[in-house]
C-alpha positions as CSV (number, residue, x, y, z in Angstrom):
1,X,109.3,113.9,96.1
2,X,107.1,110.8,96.5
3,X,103.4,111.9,96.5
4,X,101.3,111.2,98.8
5,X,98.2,108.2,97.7
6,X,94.7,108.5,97.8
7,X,93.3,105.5,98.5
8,X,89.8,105.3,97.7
9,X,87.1,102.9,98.9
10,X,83.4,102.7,97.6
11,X,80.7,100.9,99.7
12,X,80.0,103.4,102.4
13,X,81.9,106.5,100.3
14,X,80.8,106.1,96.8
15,X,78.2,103.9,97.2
16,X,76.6,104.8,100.3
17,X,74.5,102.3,102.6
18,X,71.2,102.9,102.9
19,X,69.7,104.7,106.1
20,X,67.3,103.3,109.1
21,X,64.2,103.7,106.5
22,X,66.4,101.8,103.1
23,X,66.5,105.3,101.7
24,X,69.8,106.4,100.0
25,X,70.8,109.7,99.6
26,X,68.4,111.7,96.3
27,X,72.2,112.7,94.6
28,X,72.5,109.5,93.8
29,X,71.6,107.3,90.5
30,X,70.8,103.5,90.7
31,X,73.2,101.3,88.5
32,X,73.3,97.4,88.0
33,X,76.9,96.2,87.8
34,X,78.2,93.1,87.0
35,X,80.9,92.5,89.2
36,X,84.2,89.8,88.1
37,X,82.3,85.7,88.9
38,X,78.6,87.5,89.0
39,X,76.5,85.5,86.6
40,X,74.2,88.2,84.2
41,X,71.0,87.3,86.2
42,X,72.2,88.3,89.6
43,X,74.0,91.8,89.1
44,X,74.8,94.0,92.0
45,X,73.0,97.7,92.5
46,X,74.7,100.4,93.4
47,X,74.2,104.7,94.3
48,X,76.4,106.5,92.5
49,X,76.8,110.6,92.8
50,X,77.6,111.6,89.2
51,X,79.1,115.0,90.5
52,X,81.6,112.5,92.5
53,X,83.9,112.2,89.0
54,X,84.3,115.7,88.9
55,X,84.9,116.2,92.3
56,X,87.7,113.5,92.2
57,X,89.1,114.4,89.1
58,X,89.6,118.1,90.8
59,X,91.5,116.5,93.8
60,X,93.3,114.1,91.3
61,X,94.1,116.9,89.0
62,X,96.3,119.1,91.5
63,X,99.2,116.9,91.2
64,X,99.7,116.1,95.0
65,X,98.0,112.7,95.0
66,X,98.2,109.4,93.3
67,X,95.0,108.2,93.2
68,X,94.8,104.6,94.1
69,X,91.3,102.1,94.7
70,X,91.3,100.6,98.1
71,X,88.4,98.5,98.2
72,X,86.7,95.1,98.3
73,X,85.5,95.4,94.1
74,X,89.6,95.0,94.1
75,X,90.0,95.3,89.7
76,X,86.3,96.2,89.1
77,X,86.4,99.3,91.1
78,X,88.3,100.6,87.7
79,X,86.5,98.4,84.7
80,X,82.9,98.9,86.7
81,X,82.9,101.7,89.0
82,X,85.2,104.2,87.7
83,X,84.2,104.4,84.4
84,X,80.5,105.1,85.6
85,X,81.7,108.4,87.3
86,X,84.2,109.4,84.3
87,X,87.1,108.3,86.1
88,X,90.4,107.2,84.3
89,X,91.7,103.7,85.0
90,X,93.0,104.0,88.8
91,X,95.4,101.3,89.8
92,X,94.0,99.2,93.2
93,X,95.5,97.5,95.9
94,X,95.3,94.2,95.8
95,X,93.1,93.0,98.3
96,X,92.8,89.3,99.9
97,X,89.5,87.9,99.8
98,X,89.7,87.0,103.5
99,X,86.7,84.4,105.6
100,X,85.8,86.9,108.3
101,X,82.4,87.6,109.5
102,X,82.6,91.3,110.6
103,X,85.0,94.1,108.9
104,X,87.2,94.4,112.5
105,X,88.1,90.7,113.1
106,X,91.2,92.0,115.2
107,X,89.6,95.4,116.6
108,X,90.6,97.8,113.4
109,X,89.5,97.8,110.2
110,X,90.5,94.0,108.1
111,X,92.3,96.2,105.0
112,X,95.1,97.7,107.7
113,X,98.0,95.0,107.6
114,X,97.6,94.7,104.2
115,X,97.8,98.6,103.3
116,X,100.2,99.3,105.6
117,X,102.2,96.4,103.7
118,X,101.5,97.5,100.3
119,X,102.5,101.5,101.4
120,X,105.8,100.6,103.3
121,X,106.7,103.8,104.2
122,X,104.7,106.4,101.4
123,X,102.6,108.9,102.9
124,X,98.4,108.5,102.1
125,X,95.0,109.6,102.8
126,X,92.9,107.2,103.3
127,X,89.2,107.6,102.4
128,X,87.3,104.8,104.4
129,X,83.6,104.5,105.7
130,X,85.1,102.3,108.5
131,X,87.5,102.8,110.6
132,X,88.0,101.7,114.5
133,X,89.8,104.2,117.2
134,X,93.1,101.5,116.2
135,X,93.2,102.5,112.9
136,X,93.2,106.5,114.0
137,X,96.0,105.5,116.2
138,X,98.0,103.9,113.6
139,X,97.7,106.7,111.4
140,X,99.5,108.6,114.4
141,X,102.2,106.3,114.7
142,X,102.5,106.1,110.9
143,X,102.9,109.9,110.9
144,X,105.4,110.2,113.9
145,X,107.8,107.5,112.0
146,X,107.8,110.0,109.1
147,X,104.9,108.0,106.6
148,X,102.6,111.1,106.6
149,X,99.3,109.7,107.3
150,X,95.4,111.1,107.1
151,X,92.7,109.4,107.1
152,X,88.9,110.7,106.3
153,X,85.3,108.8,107.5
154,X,82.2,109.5,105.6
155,X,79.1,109.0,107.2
156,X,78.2,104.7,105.2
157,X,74.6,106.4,104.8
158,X,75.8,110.1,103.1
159,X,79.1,108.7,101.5
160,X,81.9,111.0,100.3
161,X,81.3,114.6,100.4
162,X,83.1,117.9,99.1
163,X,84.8,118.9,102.6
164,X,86.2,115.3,102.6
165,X,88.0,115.9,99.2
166,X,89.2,119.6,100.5
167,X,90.5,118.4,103.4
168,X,92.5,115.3,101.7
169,X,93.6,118.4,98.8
170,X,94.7,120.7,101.8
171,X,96.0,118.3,103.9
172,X,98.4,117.2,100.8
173,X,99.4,120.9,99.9
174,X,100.1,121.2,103.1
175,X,102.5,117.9,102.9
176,X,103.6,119.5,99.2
177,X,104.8,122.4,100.9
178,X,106.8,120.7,104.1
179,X,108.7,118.5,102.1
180,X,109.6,120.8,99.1
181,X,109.6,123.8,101.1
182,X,107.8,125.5,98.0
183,X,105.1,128.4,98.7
184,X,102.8,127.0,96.9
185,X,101.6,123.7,95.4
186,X,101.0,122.9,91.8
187,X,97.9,123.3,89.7
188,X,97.7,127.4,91.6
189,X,96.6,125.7,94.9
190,X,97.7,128.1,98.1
191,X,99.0,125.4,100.1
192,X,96.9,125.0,103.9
């Protein structure tokens, strides 16, 4: 059985934006980074929720997911962000660097065609800050064509929270289950 991915973004999940007032949430610990073609004098800040790692590594842990980056840091989400939150080296997809001047040049969110490339036909859940009414509907049409397909929006100013994470762990027993028509799901998990 193929498991499903989990494909992880960070700005507006792990690294939330800040609110109306610049404020970002008090669970979260400022970090300068240095991302890949940053010079040393001009790192990048970012939030990070420290009880995030542990969180993952619970969801990552079951066995039902392959946990994959799906973000703009492309490579530095594993040599920069990961490590900060005790994560192990995650693979990414790898992500064009495209000229657009807004995140929905075509109405739905500008990582679609090339996720939806790089899956083929795998089922995922998708954790993404921002996604358009298109990309709910293509998840739809990826799931009626048999490419099981979830995807979960945090709130960009509160980033990823525990329900998210039980709802991507259910939702994959629940896939576990269906397609090995086992009672339960690895790791002691009563599937949803």
């Amino acid at each position: 059985m193929r498991l499903p991915y989990l494909l992880l973004d960070i700005d507006g999940v792990l690294v939330p934006f800040p609110d109306a007032d610049g404020s970002t949430p008090a669970t979260h610990a400022r970090h300068d980074v240095l991302p890949t073609g940053r010079s040393a004098d001009n790192p990048v800040t970012v939030w990070l929720d420290h009880a995030h790692g542990p969180m993952l590594m619970g969801v990552i842990s079951t066995g039902l997911v392959t946990p994959v980056w799906c973000t703009s840091w492309r490579q530095d989400a594993t040599t920069l962000i990961g490590p900060l939150l005790g994560l192990p080296p995650l693979p990414h997809v790898d992500l064009p660097r495209p000229q657009i001047t807004t995140s929905h040049p075509n109405g739905y969110l500008w990582k679609r065609d090339h996720v939806d490339a790089w899956l083929s036909d795998a089922p995922a859940v998708w954790i993404d800050d921002d996604f358009t009414s298109l990309d709910h509907a293509w998840a739809v049409e990826r799931t009626a064509r048999g490419a099981a397909t979830l995807l979960i929006q945090p709130d960009p100013c509160a980033g990823l929270q525990a329900e998210h994470l039980a709802e991507a762990e259910a939702w994959a027993g629940r896939l576990f289950t269906v397609l090995t028509d086992a009672p339960a799901v690895p790791g002691g998990t009563e599937a949803a």
